[in-house]
C-alpha positions as CSV (number, residue, x, y, z in Angstrom):
1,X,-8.2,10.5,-7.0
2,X,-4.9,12.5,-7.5
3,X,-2.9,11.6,-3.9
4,X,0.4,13.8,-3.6
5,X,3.2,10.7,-2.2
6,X,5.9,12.9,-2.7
7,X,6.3,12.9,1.6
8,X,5.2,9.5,2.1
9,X,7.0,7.1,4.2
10,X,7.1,3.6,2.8
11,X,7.7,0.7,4.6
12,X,7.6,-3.3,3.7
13,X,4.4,-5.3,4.3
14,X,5.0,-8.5,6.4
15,X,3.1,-10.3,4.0
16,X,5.6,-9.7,1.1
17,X,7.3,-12.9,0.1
18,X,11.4,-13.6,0.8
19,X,12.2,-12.7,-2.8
20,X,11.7,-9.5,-4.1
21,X,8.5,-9.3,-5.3
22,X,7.8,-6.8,-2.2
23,X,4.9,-4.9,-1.2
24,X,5.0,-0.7,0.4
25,X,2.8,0.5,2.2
26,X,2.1,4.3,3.6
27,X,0.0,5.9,6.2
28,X,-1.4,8.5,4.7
29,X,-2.9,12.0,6.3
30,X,-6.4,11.7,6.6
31,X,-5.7,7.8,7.4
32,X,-5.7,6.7,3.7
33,X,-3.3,4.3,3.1
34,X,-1.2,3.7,-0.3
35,X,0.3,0.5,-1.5
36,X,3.3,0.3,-4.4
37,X,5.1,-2.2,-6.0
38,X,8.6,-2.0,-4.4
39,X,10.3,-2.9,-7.8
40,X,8.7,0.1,-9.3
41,X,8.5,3.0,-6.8
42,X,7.9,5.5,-9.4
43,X,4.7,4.2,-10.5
44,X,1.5,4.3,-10.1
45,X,0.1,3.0,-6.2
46,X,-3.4,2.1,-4.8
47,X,-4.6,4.5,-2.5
48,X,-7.5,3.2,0.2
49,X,-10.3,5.2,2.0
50,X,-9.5,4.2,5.7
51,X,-13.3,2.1,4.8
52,X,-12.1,0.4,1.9
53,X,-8.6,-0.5,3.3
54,X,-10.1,-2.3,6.7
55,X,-12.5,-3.9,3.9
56,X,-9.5,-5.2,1.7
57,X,-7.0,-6.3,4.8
58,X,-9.7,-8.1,6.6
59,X,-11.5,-10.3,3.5
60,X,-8.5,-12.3,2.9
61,X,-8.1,-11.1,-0.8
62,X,-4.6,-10.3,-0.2
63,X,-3.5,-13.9,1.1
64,X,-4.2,-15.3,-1.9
């Protein structure tokens, strides 16, 4: 899936550590959501279905 993020608004998770190892998020239309790497901004990000992203935040995969 090609996602245009060129007008995305980013903003920190509050699960990303004190350090700078930093997760982004964005809302996306269509209620996707994107995640980045914050040190690499440029790159490549995960983009969710609005299904697969309420699957992913509410398994605990990401605490870990």
């Amino acid at each position: 899936m090609n996602t245009d993020l060129s007008e995305a608004v980013w903003f920190k998770s509050s699960r990303s550590g004190p350090n700078q190892d930093c997760v982004e998020v964005a809302h996306l239309d269509g209620g996707n959501v994107a995640v980045r790497d914050s040190k690499n901004p440029t790159g490549d990000a995960l983009v969710f279905t609005p299904r697969d992203w309420d699957v992913f935040i509410t398994s605990g995969i990401w605490k870990h």
